[in-house]
C-alpha positions as CSV (number, residue, x, y, z in Angstrom):
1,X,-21.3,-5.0,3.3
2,X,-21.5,-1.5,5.5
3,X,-24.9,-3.4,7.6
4,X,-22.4,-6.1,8.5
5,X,-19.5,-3.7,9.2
6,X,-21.7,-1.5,11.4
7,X,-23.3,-4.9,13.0
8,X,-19.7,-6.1,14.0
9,X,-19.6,-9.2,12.0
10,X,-17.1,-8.1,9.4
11,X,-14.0,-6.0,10.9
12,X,-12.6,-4.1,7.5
13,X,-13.7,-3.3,4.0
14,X,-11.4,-2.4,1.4
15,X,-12.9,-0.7,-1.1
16,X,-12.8,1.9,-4.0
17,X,-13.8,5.4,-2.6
18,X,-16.2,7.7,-4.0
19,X,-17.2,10.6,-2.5
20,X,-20.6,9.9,-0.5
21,X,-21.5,10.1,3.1
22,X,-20.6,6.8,4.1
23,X,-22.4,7.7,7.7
24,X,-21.2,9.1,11.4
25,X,-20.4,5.5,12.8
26,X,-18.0,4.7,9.8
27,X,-14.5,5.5,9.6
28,X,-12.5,6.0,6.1
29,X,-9.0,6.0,5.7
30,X,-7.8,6.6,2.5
31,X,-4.8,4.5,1.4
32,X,-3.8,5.0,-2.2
33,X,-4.6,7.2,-4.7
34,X,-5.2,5.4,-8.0
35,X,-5.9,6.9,-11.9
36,X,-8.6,5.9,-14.5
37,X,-9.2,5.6,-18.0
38,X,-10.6,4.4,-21.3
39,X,-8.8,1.4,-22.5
40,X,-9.5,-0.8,-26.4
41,X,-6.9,-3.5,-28.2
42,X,-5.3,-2.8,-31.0
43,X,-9.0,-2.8,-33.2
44,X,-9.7,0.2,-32.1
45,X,-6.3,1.6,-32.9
46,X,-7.9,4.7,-34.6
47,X,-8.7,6.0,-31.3
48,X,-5.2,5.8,-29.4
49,X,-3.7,8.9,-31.3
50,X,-6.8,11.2,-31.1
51,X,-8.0,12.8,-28.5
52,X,-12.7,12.2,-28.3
53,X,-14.5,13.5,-25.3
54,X,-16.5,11.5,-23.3
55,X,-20.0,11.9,-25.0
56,X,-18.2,10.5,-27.9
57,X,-17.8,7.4,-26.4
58,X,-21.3,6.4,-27.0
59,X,-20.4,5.8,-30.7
60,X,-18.9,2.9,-29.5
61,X,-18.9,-0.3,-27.8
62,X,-18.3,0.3,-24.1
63,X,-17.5,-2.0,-21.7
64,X,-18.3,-1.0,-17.8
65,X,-18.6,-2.3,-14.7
66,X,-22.6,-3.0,-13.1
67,X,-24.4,-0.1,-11.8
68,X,-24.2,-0.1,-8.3
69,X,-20.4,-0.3,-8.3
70,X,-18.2,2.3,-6.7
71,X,-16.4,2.6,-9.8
72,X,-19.7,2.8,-11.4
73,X,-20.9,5.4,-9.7
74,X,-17.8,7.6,-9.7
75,X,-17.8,7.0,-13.8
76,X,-21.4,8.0,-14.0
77,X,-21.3,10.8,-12.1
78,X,-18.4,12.3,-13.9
79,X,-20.1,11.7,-17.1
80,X,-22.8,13.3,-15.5
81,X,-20.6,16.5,-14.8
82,X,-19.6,16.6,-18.2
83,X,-23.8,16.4,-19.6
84,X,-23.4,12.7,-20.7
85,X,-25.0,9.7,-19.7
86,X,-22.7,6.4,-20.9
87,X,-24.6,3.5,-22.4
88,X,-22.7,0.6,-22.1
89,X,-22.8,-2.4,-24.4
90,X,-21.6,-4.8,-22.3
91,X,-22.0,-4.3,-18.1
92,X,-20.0,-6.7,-15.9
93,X,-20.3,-7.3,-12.0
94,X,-16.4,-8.3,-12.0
95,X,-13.7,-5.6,-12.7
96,X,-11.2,-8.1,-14.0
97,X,-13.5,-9.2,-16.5
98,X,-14.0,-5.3,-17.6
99,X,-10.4,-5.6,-18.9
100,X,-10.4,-9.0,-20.4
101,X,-13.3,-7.9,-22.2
102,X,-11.3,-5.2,-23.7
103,X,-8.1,-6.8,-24.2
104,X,-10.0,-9.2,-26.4
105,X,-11.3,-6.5,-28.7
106,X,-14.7,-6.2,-27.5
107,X,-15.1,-2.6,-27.0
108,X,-14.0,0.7,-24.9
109,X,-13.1,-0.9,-21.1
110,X,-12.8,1.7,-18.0
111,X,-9.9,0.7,-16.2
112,X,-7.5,2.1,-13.4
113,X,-3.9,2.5,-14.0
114,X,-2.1,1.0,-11.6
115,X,-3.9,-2.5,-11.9
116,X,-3.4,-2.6,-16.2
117,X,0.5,-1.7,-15.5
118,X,1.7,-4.9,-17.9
119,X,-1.3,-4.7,-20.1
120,X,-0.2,-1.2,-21.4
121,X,3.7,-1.8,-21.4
122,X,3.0,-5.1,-23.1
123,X,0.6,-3.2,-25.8
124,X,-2.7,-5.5,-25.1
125,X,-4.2,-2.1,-24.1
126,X,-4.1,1.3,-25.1
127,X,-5.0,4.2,-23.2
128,X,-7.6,6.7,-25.0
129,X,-7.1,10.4,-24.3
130,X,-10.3,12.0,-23.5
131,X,-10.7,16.0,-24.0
132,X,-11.9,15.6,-20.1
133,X,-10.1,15.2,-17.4
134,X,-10.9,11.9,-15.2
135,X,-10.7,13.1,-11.2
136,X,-8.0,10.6,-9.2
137,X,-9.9,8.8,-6.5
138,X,-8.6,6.6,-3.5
139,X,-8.9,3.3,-2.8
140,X,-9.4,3.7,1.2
141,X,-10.4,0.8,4.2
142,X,-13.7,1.4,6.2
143,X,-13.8,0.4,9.4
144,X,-16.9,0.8,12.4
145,X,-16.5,3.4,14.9
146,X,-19.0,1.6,17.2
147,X,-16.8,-2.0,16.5
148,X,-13.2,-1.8,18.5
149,X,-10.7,-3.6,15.8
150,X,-8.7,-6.6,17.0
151,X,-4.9,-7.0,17.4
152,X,-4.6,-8.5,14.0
153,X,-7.2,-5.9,12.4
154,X,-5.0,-3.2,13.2
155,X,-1.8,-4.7,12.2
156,X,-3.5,-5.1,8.9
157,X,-4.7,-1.5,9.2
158,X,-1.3,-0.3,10.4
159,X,0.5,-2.8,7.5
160,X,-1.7,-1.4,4.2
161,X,-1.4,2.5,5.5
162,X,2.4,2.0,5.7
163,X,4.0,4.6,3.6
């Protein structure tokens, strides 16, 4: 998408932020800052009280998004930080399907927070406490710096940064 972005044919990309160089001619805004974790159904109920660390994980099922994700990337390299490498079972190119996956009992789904809300308070998911602390990230909205926005590009802009 950035090609297309920098070439003017696409005016905004919303987008999970990690923390690469996106290059001098892109401009990041970050918008919301959102929370991660390790969600299972009730199968794996023997995991929800304890707390495992993240090399643990590998014991079971996992459930992750494709390599070449943001999210992916952020998840690996914090594994990486804490001397794992994660072997999922199961990789999916769609996010949503990441948390049906799990909701239907077939393994360990990473997950943000804020978009699993009703899943948790409705107890299709539980949260698993890791010994490690996952880092927040932002979700954010890239624009070009070589591209001027149009009137209804920056209303857009102006309407998701609101506070």
């Amino acid at each position: 998408l950035f090609p297309k972005l920098r070439n003017g044919l696409i005016d905004i990309i919303i987008l999970n932020l990690n923390e690469k160089n996106y290059g001098q001619d892109i401009n990041i805004t970050k918008c919301k800052k959102i929370t991660d974790c390790f969600v299972v159904n009730k199968t794996y109920s023997g995991l929800i009280n304890n707390e495992i660390s993240i090399k643990e994980l590998n014991k079971y099922p996992l459930i992750l998004q494709s390599k070449g994700s943001n999210t992916r990337e952020f998840l690996d390299g914090f594994a990486k930080e804490n001397n794992t490498i994660l072997k999922p079972n199961i990789e999916l190119a769609s996010y949503s399907l990441v948390v049906e996956f799990a909701k239907i009992g077939l393994g360990i789904g990473y997950a943000t927070k804020d978009y699993i809300k009703n899943e948790l308070k409705n107890h299709e998911l539980y949260e698993i406490k890791l010994k490690e602390k996952i880092p927040n990230r932002y979700i954010g909205i890239a624009t070009s710096n070589n591209h001027l926005p149009n009137f209804s590009t920056k209303k857009l802009i102006e309407i998701i940064t609101k506070k």
